[in-house]
C-alpha positions as CSV (number, residue, x, y, z in Angstrom):
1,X,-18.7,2.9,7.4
2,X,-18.6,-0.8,8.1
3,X,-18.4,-4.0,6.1
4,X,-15.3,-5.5,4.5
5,X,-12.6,-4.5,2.2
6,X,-9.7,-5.5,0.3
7,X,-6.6,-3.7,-0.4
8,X,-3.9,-4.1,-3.3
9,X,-1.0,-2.0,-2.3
10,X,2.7,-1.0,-2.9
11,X,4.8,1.6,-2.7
12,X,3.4,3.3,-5.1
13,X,-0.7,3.1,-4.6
14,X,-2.8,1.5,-2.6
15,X,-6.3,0.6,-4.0
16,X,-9.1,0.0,-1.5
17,X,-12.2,-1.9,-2.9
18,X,-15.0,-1.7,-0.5
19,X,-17.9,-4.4,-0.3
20,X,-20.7,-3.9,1.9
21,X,-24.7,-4.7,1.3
22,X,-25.4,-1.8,-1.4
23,X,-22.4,-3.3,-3.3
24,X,-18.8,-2.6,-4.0
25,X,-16.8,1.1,-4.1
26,X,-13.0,1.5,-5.6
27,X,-10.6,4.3,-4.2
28,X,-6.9,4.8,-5.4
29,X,-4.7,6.5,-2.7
30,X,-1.3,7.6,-4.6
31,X,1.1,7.9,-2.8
32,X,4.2,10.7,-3.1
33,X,6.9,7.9,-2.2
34,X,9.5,8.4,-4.8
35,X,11.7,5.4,-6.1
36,X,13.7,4.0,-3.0
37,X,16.4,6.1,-2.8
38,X,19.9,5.5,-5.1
39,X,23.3,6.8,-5.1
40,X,23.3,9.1,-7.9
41,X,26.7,11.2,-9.1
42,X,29.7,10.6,-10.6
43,X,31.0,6.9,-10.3
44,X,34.6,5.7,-9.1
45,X,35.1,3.8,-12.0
46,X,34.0,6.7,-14.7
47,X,36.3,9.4,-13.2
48,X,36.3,12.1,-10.5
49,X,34.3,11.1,-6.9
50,X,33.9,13.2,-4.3
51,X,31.5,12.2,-1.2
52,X,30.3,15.8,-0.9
53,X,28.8,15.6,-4.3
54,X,25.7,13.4,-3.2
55,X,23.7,13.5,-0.1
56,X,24.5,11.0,2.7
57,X,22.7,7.5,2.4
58,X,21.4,7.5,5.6
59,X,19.9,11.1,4.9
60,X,18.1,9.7,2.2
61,X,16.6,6.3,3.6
62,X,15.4,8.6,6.6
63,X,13.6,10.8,3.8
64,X,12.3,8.2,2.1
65,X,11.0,6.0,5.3
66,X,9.4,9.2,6.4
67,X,7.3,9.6,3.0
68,X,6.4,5.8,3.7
69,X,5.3,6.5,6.9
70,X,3.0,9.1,5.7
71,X,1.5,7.2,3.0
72,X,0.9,4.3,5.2
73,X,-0.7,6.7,8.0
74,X,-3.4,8.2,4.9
75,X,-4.0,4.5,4.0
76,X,-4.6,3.2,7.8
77,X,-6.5,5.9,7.9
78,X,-8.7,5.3,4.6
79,X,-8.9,1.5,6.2
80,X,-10.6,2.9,9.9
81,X,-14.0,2.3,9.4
82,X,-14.0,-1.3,8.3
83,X,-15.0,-4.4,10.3
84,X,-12.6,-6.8,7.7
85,X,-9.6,-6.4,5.6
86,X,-7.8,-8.3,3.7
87,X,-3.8,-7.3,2.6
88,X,-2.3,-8.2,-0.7
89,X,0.0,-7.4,-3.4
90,X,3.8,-7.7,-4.2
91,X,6.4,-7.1,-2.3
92,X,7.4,-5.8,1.2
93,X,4.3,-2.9,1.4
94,X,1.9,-5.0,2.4
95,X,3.8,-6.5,5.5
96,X,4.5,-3.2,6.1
97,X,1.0,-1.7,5.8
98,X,-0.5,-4.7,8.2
99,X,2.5,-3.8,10.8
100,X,1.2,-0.1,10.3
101,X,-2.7,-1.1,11.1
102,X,-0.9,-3.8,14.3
103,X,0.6,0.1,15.4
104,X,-2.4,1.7,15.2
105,X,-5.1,-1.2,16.9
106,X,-6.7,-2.4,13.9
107,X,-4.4,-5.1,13.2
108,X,-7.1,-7.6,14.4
109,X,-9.0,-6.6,11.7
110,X,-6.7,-8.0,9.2
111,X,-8.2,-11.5,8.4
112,X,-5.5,-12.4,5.4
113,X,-2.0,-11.0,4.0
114,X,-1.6,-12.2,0.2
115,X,1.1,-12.2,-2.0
116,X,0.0,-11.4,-5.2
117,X,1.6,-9.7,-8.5
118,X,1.0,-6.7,-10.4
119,X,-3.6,-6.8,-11.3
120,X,-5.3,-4.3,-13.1
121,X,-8.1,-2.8,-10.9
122,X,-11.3,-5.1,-12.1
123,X,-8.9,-8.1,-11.3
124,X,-7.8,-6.5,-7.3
125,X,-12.3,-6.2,-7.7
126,X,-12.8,-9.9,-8.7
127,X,-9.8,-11.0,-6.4
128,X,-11.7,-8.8,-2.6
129,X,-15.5,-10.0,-4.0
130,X,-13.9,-13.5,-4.5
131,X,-12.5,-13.8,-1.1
132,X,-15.5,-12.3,0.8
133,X,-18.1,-13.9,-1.4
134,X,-19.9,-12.9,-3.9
135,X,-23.3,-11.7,-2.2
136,X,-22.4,-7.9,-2.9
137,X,-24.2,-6.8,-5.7
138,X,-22.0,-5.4,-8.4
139,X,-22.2,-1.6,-8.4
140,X,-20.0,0.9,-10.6
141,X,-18.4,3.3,-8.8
């Protein structure tokens, strides 16, 4: 596999639209990340609060960093066989994605990190054959 990509990612998914000669390929990667991790229980201010009652903080960021890390690695590894990429999306995930891809010796690859909002999947399309150029033929995958 060779030829350029784009990739729209947070925490939540990552989609990787693919352009090369024959034309263009979409692939969602979910990821299992759960919502970053709150205090959950009883309140101080609502009644009764014992620290036992709820798992340690830093017990749950270490959990939580560790499902990142794993999405990340399936994503770097999705990203391998590509000559170009380019990053976007909203938030920290796509900083944290390139420093993934630095980690693993493909961050020279990277050619662009974008911040961009929420985009429904023919927009992230237009967005990676916009940035690349249009020569890739349009193909529905």
């Amino acid at each position: 596999m060779s030829g350029n990509a784009g990739v729209w990612v947070d925490h939540r998914k990552a989609v990787v639209v693919e352009l090369t000669a024959g034309g263009e390929k979409t692939r969602v990667l979910a990821s299992e990340v759960e919502k970053h991790p709150e205090r959950g229980g009883d309140s101080p201010l609502k009644g009764r609060y014992e620290a036992r009652q709820v798992p340690a903080d830093d017990k749950r960021q270490r959990a939580h960093t560790g499902e990142l890390n794993a999405y990340y690695a399936a994503v770097v590894e999705a990203l391998r066989g590509y000559d170009r990429l380019m990053l976007f999306g909203p938030g920290e995930a796509k900083e944290e994605l390139h420093q993934c891809l630095l980690k693993a010796k493909l961050g020279d690859r990277v050619v662009a990190v974008q911040t961009e909002d929420k985009m429904t999947d023919p927009q992230i399309v237009a967005k990676v054959r916009a940035f690349f150029g249009a020569a890739a033929p349009r193909v529905n995958t």
